[in-house]
C-alpha positions, 0 to 999 in steps of 0.5 A: 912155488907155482902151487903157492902161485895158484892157491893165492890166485884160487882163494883171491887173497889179493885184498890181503897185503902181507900175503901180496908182498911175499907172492911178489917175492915167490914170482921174482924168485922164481924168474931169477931161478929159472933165468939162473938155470938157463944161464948154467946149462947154458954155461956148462953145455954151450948148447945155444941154439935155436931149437933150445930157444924155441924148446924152452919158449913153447914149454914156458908158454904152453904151461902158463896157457894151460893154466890160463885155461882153469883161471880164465873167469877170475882173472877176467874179473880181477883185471876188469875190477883192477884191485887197486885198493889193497886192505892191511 
């Protein structure tokens, strides 16, 4: 799914609504799968701890970092154009 995530960012395919719907459905299902296996090991080893918190924290954010790191000009430009007008 993030490999799906950073080709559409690469390729700026943003302009293209079909392929802006089924991203914003890959970006929710994803989110719902990752809270859903927190919440299972969560649920099957009881370990809820702040040193798990942080631990799952730092590698969520410091893999969005890393990634923000390649993507800095385009999505710069993307956010400073805005995008609003999506083309079917």
């Amino acid at each position: 799914m993030q490999a799906v995530v950073l080709i559409y960012n690469w390729t700026d395919s943003v302009q293209v609504l079909p392929l802006y719907m089924a991203i914003r459905v890959v970006a929710s299902s994803y989110l719902f799968l990752s809270g859903y296996g927190h919440f299972t090991y969560f649920w099957h080893t009881g370990d809820i701890s702040l040193s798990r918190f942080f631990q799952v924290c730092k590698k969520s954010f410091t893999t969005t970092y890393k990634f923000s790191l390649f993507n800095v000009y385009k999505y710069k430009i993307r956010y400073e154009r805005g995008y609003l007008n999506i083309k079917c």
